[in-house]
Structure formats: C-alpha cells, structure tokens
Backbone as CSV, one residue per row, in Angstrom:
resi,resn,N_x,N_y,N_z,CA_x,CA_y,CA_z,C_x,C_y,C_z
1,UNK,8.824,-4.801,11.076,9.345,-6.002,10.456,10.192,-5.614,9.252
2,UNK,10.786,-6.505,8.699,12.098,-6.238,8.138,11.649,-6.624,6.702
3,UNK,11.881,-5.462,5.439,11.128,-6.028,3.873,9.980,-5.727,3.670
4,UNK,9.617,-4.698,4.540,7.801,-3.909,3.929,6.823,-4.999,4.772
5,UNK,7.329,-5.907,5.588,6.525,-7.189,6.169,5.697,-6.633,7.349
6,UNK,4.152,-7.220,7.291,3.099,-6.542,7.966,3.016,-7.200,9.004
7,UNK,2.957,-6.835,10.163,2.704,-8.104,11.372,1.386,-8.104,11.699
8,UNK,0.730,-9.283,11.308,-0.507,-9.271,10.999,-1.140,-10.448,12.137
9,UNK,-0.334,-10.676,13.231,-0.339,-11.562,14.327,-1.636,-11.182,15.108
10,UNK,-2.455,-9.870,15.205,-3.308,-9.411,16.073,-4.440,-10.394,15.559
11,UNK,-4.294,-10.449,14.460,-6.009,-11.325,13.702,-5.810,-12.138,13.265
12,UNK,-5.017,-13.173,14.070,-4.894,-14.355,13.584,-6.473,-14.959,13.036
13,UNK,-6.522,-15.820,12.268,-7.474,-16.334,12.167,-8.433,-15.980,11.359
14,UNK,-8.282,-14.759,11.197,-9.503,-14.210,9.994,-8.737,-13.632,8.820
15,UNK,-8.475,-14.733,8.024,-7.719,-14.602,6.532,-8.779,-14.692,6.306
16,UNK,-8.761,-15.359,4.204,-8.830,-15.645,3.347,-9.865,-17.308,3.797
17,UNK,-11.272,-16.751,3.137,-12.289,-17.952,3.353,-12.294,-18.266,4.804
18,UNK,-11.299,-17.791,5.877,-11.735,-17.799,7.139,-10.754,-18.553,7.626
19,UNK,-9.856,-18.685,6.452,-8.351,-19.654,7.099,-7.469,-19.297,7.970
20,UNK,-6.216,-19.608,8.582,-5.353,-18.205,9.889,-4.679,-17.552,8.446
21,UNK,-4.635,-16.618,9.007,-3.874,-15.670,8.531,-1.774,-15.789,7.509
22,UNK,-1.345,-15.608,6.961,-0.408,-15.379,6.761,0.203,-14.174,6.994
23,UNK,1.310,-14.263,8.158,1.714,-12.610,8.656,2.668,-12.127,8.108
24,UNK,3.230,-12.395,7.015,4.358,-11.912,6.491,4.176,-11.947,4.975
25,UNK,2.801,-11.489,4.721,2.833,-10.666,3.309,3.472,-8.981,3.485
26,UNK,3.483,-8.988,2.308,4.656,-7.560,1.712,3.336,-6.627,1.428
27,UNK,3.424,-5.599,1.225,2.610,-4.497,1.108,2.863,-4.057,-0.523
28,UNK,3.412,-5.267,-0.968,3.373,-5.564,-2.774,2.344,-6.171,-3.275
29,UNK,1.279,-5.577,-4.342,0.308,-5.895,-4.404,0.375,-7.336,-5.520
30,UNK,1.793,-7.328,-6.562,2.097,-8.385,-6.989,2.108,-9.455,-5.765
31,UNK,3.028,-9.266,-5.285,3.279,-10.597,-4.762,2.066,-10.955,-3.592
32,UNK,1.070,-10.345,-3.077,0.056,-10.650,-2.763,-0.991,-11.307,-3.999
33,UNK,-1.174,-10.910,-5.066,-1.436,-11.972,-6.395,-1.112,-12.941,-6.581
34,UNK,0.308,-13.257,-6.094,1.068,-14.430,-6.453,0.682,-15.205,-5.555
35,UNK,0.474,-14.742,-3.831,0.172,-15.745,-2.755,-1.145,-16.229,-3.158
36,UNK,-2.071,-15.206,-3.197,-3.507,-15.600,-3.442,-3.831,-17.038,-4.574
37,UNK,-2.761,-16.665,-5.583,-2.759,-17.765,-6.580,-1.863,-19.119,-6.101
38,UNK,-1.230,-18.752,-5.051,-0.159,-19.905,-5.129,-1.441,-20.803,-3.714
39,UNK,-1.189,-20.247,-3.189,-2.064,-20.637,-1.755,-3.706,-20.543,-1.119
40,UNK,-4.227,-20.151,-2.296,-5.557,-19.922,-2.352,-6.178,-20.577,-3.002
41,UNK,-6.088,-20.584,-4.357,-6.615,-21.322,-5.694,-7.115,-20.283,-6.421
42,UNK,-6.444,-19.195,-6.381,-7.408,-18.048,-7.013,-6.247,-17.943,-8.767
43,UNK,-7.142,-18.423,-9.395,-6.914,-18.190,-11.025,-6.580,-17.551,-11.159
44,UNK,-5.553,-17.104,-12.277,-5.197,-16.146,-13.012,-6.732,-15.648,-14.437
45,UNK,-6.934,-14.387,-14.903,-7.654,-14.344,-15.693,-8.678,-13.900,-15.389
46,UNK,-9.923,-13.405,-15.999,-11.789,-12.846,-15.273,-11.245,-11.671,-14.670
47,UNK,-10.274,-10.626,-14.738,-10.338,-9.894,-14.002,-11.411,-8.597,-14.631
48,UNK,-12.088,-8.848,-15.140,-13.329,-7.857,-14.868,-14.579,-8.183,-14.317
49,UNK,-14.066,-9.366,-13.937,-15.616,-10.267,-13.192,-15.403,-9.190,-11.865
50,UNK,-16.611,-9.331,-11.861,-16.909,-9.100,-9.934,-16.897,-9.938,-9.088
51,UNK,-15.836,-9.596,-8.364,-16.250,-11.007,-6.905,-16.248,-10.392,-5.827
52,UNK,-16.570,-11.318,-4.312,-15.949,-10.381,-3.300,-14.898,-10.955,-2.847
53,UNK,-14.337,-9.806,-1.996,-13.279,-10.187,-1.096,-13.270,-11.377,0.149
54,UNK,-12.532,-11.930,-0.166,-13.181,-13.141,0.852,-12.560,-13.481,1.932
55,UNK,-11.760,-12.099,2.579,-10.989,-11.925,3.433,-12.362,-12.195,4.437
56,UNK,-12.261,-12.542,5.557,-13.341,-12.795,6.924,-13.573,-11.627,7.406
57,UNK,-15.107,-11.668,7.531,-15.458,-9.981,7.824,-15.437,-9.223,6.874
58,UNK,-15.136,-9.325,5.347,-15.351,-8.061,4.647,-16.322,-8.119,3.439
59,UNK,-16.271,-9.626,2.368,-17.227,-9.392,1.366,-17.144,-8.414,0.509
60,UNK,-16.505,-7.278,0.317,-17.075,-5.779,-0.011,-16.571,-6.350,-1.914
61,UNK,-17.461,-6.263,-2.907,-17.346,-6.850,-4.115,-16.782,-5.626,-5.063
62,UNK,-15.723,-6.042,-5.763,-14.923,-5.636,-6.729,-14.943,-6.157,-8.177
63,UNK,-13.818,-5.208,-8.754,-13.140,-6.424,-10.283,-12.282,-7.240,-9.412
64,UNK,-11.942,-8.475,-10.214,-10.989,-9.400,-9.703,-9.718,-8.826,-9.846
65,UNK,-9.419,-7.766,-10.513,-7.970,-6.984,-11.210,-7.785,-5.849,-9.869
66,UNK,-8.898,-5.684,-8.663,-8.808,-4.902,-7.883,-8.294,-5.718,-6.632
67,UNK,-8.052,-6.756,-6.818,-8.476,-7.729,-4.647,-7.017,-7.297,-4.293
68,UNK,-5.940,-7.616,-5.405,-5.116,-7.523,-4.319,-4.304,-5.816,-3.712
69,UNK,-4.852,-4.904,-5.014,-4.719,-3.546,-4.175,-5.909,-3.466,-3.381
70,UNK,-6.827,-3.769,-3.144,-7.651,-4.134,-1.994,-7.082,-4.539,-0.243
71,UNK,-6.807,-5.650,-0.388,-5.907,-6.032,0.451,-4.936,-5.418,0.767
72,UNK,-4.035,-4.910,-0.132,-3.233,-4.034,0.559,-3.262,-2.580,1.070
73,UNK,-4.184,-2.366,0.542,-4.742,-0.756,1.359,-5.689,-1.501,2.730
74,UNK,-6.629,-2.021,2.224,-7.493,-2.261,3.344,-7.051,-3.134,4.820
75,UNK,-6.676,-4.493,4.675,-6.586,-5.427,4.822,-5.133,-5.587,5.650
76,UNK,-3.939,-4.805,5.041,-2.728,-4.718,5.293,-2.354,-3.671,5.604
77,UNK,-3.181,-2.606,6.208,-3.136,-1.376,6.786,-1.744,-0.523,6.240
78,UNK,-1.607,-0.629,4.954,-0.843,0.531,4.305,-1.468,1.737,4.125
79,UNK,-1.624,2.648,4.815,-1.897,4.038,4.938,-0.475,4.835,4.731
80,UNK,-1.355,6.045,3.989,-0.802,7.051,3.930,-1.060,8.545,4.550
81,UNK,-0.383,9.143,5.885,-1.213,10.188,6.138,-0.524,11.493,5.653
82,UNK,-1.190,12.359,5.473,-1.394,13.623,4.779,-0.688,14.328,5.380
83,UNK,0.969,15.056,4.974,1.380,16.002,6.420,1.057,17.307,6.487
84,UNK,0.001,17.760,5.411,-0.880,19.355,5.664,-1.893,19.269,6.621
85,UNK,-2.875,18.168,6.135,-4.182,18.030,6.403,-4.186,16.635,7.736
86,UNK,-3.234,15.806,7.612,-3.622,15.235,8.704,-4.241,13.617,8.525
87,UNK,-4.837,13.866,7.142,-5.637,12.983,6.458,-5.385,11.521,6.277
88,UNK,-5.695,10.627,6.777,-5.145,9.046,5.885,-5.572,8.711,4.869
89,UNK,-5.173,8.410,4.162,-5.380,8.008,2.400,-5.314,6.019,2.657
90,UNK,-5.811,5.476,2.401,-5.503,3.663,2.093,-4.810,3.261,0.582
91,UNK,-4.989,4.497,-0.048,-4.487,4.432,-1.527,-3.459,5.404,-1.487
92,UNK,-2.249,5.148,-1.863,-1.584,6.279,-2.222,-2.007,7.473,-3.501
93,UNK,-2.522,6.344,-4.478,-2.905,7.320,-5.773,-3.816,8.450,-5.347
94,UNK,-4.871,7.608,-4.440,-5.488,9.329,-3.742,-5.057,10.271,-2.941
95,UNK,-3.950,9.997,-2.428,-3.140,10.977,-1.639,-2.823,11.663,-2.535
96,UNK,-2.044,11.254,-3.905,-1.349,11.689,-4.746,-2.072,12.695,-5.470
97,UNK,-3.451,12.508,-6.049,-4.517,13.171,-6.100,-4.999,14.637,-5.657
98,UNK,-5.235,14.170,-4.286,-5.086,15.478,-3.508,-3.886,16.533,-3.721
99,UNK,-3.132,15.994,-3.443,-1.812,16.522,-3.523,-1.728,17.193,-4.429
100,UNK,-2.373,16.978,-6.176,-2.212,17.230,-7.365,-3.178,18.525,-7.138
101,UNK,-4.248,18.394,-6.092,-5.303,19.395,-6.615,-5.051,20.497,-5.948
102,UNK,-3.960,20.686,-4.458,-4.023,21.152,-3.636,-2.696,22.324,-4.387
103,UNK,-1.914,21.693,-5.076,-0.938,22.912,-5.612,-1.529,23.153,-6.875
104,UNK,-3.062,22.952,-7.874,-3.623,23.591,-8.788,-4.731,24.950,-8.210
105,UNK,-4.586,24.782,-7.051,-5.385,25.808,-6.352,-4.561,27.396,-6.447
C-alpha cells in the first residue's frame, strides 16, 4: 500500500474494544495517537498510568505513553529483520541495539 499504509483487511473485526478494524493506519506511532484520540476517546495525558491494550485478543498492560509504539510494532506488524542473524526485531530501537553491541565486540 501506498504511504507506509498497513493492509490490515485479514482481521477485520478485531480492533480497538472489539470494533472492525481501521486498515489504513500508517506505521507512525504519532498519528496512530492521534486516531486513538480522535476515534476512540482515548485522552490525552496519564501517560504513566498503566492500562491495557485494548486491541481484541491482546490486553498485555503498559504506560499509556507506550500503546501506540505498541501497536505499531505489535499490532501493525512493523518488523525489522536482522540481515546477519536473520532475527526479527518489532522495535527498531532493539535492532538498533544489537547492532550497537555486535560492532562493540
């Protein structure tokens, strides 16, 4: 898809509180903030509260300052794989990580 856009058509139906899905979020973790707030009801602010994710099927509890890089590693299947090791990362920063430790060796 065209603009970083995820085609997220396979699971219809298991968004957010269990609503369908929106298939054309960006793999921008802003503007996944912005949907969540625009189309969810999710507040701005508490982001050191813990909540969970309330994507369908997952629950898995965070800071509120974490859901939407959550979602986009998890949720929006942005992977990163490793071209030494092979490895998928869901975070880039831990790819990046590795990466850091692998030329301190």
């Amino acid at each position: 898809m065209a603009g970083g856009e995820k085609d997220d058509s396979s699971a219809a139906g298991s968004g957010w509180d269990g609503g369908s899905r929106f298939s054309a979020l960006t793999v921008d973790k802003s503007e996944v903030a912005q949907h969540l707030q625009q189309h969810h009801g999710v507040k701005p602010g508490g982001d050191k509260d813990r909540t969970p994710c309330r994507r369908e099927g997952c629950g898995k509890k965070m800071k509120k300052e974490s859901i939407s890089r959550h979602i986009v590693a998890v949720h929006l299947d942005n992977k990163t794989e490793c071209g030494s090791c092979g490895k998928t990362f869901a975070r880039l920063d831990l790819y990046q990580l590795l990466s850091l430790r692998r030329t301190a060796i």
